[in-house]
MIKE-641163 format. One record per atom (N, C-alpha, C): residue number from 1; atom name; x, y, z. Coordinates in steps of 0.05 Angstrom, whole numbers, plus 32768, in hexadecimal, padded with zeros to 4 digits. Layout:
(pt NUM,'CA',(X,Y,Z))
...
//
This chain:
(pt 1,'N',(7EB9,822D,812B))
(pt 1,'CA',(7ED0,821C,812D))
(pt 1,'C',(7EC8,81FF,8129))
(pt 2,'N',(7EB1,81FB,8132))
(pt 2,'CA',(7EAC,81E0,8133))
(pt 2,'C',(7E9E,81D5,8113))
(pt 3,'N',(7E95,81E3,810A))
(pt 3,'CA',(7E96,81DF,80EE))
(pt 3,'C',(7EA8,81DA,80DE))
(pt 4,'N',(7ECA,81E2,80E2))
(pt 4,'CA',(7EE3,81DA,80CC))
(pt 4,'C',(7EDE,81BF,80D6))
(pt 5,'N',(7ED7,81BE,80F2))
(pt 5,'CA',(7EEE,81A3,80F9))
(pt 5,'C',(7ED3,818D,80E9))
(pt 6,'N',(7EC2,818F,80F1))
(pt 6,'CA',(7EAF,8182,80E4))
(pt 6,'C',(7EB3,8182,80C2))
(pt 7,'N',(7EBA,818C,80B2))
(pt 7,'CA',(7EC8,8191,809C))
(pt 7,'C',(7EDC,8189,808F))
(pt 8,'N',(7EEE,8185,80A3))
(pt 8,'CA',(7F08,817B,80A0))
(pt 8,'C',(7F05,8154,80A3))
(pt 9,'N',(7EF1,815A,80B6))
(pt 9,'CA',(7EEE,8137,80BA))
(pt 9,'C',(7EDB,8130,80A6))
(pt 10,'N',(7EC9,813C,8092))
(pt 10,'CA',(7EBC,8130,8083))
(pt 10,'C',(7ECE,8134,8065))
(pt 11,'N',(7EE6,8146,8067))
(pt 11,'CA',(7EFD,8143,804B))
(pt 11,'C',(7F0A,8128,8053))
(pt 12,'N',(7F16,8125,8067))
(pt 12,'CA',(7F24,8114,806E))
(pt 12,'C',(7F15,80F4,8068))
(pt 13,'N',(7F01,80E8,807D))
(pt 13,'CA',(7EF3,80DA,806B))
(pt 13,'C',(7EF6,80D3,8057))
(pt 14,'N',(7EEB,80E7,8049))
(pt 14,'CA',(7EE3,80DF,8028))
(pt 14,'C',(7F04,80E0,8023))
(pt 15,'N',(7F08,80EC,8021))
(pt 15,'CA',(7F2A,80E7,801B))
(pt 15,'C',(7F31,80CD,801B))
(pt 16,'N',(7F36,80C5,8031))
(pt 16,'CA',(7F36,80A4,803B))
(pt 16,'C',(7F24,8090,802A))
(pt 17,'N',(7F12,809B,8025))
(pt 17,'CA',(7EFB,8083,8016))
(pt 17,'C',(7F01,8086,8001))
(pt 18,'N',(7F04,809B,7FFC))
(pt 18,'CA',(7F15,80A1,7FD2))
(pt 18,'C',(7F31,8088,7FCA))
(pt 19,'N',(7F3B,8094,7FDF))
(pt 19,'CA',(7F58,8082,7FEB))
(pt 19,'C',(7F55,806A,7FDC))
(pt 20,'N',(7F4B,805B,7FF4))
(pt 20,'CA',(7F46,8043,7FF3))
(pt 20,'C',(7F38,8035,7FE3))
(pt 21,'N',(7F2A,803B,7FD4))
(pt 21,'CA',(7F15,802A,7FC4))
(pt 21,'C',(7F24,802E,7FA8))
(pt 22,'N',(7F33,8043,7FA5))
(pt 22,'CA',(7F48,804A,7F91))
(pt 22,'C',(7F62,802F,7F8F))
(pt 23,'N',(7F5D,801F,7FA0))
(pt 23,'CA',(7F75,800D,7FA8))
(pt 23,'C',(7F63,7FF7,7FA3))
(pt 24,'N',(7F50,7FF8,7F9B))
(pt 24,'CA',(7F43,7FD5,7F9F))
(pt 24,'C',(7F51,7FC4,7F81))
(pt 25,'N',(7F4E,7FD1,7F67))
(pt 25,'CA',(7F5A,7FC7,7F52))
(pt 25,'C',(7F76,7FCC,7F4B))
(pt 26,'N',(7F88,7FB3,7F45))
(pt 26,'CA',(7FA1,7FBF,7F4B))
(pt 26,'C',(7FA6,7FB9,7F28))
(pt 27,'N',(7FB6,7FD4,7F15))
(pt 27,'CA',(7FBD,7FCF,7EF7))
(pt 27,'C',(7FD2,7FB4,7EFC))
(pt 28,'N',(7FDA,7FAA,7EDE))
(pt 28,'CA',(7FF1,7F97,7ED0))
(pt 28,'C',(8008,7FA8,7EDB))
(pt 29,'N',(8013,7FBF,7EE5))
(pt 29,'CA',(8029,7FCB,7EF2))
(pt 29,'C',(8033,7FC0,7F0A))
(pt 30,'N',(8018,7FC5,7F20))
(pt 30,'CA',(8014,7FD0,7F38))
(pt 30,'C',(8013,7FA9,7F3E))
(pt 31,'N',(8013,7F98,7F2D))
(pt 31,'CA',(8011,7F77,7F30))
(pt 31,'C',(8034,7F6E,7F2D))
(pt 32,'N',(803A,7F80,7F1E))
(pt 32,'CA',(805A,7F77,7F0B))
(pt 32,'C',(8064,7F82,7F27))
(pt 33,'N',(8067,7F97,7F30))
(pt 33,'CA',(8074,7F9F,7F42))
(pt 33,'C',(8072,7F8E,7F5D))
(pt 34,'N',(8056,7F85,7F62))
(pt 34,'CA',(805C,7F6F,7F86))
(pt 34,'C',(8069,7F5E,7F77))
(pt 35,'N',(806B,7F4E,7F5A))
(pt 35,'CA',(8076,7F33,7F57))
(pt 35,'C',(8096,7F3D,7F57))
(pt 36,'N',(80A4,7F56,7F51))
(pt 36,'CA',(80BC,7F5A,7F5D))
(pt 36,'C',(80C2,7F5D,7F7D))
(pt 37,'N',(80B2,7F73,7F82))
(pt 37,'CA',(80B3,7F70,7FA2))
(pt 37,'C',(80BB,7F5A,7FB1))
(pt 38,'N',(80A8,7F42,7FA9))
(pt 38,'CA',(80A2,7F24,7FAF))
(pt 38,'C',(80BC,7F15,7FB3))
(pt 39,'N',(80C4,7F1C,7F92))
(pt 39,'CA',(80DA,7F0C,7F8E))
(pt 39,'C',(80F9,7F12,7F99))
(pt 40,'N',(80FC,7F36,7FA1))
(pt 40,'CA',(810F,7F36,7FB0))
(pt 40,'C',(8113,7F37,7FC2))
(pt 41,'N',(80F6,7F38,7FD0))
(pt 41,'CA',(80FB,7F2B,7FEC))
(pt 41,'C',(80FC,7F0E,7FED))
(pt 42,'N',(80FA,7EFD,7FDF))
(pt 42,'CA',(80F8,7EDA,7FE7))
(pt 42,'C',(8116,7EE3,7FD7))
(pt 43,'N',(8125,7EF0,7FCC))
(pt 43,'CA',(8141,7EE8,7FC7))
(pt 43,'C',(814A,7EF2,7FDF))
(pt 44,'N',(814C,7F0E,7FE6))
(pt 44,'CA',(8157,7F17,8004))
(pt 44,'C',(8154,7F02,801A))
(pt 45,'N',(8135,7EEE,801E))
(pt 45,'CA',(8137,7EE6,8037))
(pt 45,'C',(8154,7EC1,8030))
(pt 46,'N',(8154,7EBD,8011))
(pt 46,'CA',(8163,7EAE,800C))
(pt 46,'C',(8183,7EAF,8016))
(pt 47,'N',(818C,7ECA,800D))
(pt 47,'CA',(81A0,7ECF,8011))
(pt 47,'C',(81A6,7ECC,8033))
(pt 48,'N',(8199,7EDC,803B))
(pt 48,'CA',(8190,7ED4,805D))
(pt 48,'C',(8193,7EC4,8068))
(pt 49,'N',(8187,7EAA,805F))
(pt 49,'CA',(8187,7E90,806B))
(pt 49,'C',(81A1,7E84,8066))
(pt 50,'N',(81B1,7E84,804E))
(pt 50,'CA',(81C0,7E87,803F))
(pt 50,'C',(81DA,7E8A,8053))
(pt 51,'N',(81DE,7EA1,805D))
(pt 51,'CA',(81F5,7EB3,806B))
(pt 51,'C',(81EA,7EA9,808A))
(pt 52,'N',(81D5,7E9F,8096))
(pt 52,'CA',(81D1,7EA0,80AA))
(pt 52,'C',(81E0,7E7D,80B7))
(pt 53,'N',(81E4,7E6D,80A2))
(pt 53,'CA',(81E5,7E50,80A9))
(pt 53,'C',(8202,7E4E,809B))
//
């Protein structure tokens, strides 16, 4: 028994480390996409301030 779990925590791990280091370079997509994100949240928090005053 104590062998899956030991098993499972060394998939997991590496899983995680695959994960993440998979995320360090971001493509011309994955850049275009935060500069929308960006921009409709600084429009949303506009509208906001906007309706709040």
């Amino acid at each position: 028994m104590n062998i899956y779990k030991t098993m499972l925590a060394v998939l997991f791990v590496g899983g995680l480390t695959i994960t993440l280091s998979a995320c360090e370079q971001q493509g011309p997509l994955e850049e275009a996409g935060e500069e929308i994100d960006d921009s409709v949240e600084d429009t949303g928090d506009a509208i906001e301030d906007k309706t709040d005053g």
